[in-house]
N, C-alpha and C positions, 0 to 999 in steps of 0.2 A: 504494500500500500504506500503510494507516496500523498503526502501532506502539502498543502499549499503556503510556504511560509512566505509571506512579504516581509523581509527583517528590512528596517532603514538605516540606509548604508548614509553615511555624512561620506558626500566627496567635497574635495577642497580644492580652489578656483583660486586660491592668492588671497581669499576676501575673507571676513570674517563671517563666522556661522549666525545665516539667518533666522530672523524669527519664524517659525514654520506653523501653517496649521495643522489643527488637531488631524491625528493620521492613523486610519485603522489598519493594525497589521492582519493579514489573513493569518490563522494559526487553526491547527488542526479543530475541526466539528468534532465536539464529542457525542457518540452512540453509545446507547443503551438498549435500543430495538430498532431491528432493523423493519424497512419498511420497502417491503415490494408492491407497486401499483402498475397493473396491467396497464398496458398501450389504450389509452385512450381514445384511439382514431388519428384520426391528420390535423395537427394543429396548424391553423395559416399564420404566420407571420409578414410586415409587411413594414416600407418607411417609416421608424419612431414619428409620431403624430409631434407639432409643434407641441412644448412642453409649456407652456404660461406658468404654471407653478413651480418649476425647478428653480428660480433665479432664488438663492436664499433672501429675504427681507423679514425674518424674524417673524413672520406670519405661523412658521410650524417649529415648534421645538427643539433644541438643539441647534437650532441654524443659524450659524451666523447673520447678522444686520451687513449683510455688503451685495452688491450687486458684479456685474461684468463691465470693467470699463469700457468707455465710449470712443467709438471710432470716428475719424473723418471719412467725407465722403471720400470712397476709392475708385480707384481703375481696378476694371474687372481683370484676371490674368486672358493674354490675347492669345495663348496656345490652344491647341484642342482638348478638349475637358476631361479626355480618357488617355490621353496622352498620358504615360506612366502606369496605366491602368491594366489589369486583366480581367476578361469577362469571366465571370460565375454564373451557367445558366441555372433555368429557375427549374424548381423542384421540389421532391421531398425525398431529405436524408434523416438519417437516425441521430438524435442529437440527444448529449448527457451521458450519465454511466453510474451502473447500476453496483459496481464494488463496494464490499464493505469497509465502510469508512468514509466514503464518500457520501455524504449527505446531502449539500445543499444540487447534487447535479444529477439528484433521482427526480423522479423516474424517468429512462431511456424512452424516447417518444418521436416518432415521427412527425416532421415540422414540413412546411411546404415554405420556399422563398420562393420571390418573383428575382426573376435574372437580374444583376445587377453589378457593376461596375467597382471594382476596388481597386487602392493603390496597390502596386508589385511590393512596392517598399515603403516603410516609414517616411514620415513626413522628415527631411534633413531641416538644418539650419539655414544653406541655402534658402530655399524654397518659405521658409519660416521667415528669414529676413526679408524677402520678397512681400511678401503680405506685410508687412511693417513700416516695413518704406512705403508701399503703394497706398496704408490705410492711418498712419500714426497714431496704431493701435497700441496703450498705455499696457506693455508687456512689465507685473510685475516681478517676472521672472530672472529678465535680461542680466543683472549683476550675479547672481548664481550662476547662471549658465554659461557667459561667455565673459573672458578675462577681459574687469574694466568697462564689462559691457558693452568690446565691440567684437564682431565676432572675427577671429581669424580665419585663414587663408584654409589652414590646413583642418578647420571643424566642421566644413561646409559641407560635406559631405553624411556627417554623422546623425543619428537622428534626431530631432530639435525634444529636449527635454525642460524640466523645469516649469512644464505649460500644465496648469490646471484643467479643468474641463471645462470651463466656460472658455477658457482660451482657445482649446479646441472646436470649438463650436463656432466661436468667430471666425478663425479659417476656416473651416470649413462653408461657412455662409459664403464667406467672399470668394471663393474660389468657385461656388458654384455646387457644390456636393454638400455632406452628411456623414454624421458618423455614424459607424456600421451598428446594427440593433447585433443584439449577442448572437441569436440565429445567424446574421450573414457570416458575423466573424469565424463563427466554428464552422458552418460550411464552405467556406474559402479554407479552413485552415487543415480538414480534416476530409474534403470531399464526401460521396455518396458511400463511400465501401467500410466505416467506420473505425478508419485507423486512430490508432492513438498518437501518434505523431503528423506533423504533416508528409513524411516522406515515408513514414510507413508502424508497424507496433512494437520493432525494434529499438530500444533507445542506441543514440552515437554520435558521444559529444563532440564527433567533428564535423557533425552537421547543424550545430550552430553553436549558439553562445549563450552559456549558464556556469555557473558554481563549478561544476566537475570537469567543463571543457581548459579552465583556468587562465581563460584569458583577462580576467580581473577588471575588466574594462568595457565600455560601450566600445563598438568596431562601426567602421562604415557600414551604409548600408547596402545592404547584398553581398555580404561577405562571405557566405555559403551557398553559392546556388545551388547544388548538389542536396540540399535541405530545401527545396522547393516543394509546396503543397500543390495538389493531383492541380491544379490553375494557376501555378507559377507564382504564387507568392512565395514572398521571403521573408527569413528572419520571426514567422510568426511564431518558432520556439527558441524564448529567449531574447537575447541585446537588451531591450526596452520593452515592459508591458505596455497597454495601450489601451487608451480611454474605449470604452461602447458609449451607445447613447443610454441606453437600460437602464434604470432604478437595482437593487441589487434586490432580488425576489425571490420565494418559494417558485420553483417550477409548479404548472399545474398537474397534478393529480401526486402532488409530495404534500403526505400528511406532519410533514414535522417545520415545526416552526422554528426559528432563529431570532435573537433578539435583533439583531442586524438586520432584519428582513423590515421591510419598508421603503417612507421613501428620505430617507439619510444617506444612505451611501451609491454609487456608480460603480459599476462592474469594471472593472478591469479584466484583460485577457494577455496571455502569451507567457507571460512569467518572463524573466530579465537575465542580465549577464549576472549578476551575484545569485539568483534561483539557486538553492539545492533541491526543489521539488515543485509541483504546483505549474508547470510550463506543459503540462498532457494539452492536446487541443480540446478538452473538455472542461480543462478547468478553470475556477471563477477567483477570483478575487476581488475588493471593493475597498474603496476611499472615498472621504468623502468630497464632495467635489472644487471643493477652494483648495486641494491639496497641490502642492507643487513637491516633486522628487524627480531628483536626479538620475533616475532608474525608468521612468514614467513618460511615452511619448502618446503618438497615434496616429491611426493613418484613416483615410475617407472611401467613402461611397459616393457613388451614387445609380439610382435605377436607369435599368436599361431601356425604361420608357419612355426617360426623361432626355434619352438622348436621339438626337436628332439623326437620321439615315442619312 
């Protein structure tokens, strides 16, 4: 059985350690009975609906009083919108896992997606300064993540970290896409044939970046292509986890509650270069979402309806 542990790693930038928000580590679900719930049918999933209530404003408990800083008016990016992108058609695969121990990711259930468009690779710094310059969107990440705050030559490539979720979401607006609901993610990350890796059920840490491969460090992205899910993504086990749009939830037809369970935390997926466990393409983990970490990126969607032949 492996355990999803989000431990938080302090990396150090020159600068001195920021003040961070409150930040949920994933740490092992404890059982007591196990719980098997038949296949409920085909569950549809589809684009996370605009969220009006996710901005925290201290309306729901525990939530911080702050909002997502304000952007200027931008230029839209003038490439093509799938440019970087791989198509995931639509369908129904088997999604979650039913091992004991594994709690919040019962019960195994057929999902159907509508086809839809992902990045190959995390979102870089490149790309991330792009949106920044283009929109002089108030990044309160930028002194953490790049020396001084400006980014060098040699990071541009890496994938832009230090971005909480609402930061995610504002790239992702501007750019024209969405972040992927948890369904897309693990269907991009794990295809229809329900592997446990993206490149297959065997683990091999040289086909990407976690704890045991020992690279100690975020890596460019696409540093293993040979670690490619059955749709040519990368990197989705390991380097940097990565925002979903999802509230962090009971699956349906899981009778076991979590105090986690609501709407406090955002899921995260893919598990990170420091992982020792918790990177399966099935597994979940959540922060809450003003969280900013060094371990922590994301990459986008968007539907295949949405795009123009």
């Amino acid at each position: 059985m492996r355990t999803f542990l989000m431990a938080v790693v302090l990396v150090a930038f020159g600068c001195s350690k920021p003040q961070r928000p409150e930040v949920v580590e994933r740490k092992p679900v404890p059982e007591d009975v196990r719980v098997d719930v038949p296949s409920q049918g085909v569950t549809r999933t589809g684009p996370a609906a605009p969220d009006l209530a996710s901005t925290p404003t201290g309306e729901k408990p525990g939530l911080a009083q702050v909002k997502p800083p304000k952007t200027h008016p931008a230029k839209k990016p003038k490439r093509d919108i799938t440019e970087g992108m791989v198509l995931v058609e639509g369908g129904d695969f088997r999604m979650g896992w039913d091992a004991t121990g594994w709690v919040d990711t019962r019960p195994v259930r057929l999902v159907h997606v509508d086809a839809f468009y992902i990045d190959k690779c995390e979102v870089t710094n490149k790309q991330w300064k792009e949106f920044l310059d283009a929109t002089g969107y108030n990044w309160g990440g930028r002194m953490q993540a790049w020396p001084g705050g400006v980014l060098p030559k040699e990071m541009e490539n890496l994938p832009v970290v230090y971005v909480n979720w609402y930061d995610a979401q504002a790239y992702a607006k501007w750019a024209g896409k969405r972040l992927p609901t948890e369904a897309e993610w693990e269907k991009a990350a794990r295809g229809v044939d329900f592997r446990k890796y993206p490149w297959g059920n065997r683990f091999d840490k040289k086909l990407c970046n976690v704890a045991e491969s020992e690279h100690k460090k975020v890596k460019p992205v696409g540093s293993f292509p040979t670690g490619a899910s059955p749709y040519g993504c990368l990197d989705m086990c390991g380097n940097v986890a990565e925002w979903t749009a999802d509230w962090y939830n009971a699956y349906p037809g899981n009778e076991k509650t979590l105090p986690q369970f609501g709407q406090r935390y955002r899921v995260i997926r893919g598990g990170h270069y420091n992982s020792t466990s918790g990177y399966e393409t099935f597994a979940r983990g959540y922060l809450e979402p003003t969280a900013r970490l060094p371990y922590v990126g994301f990459r986008c969607v968007v539907s295949a309806s949405k795009v123009k032949k």
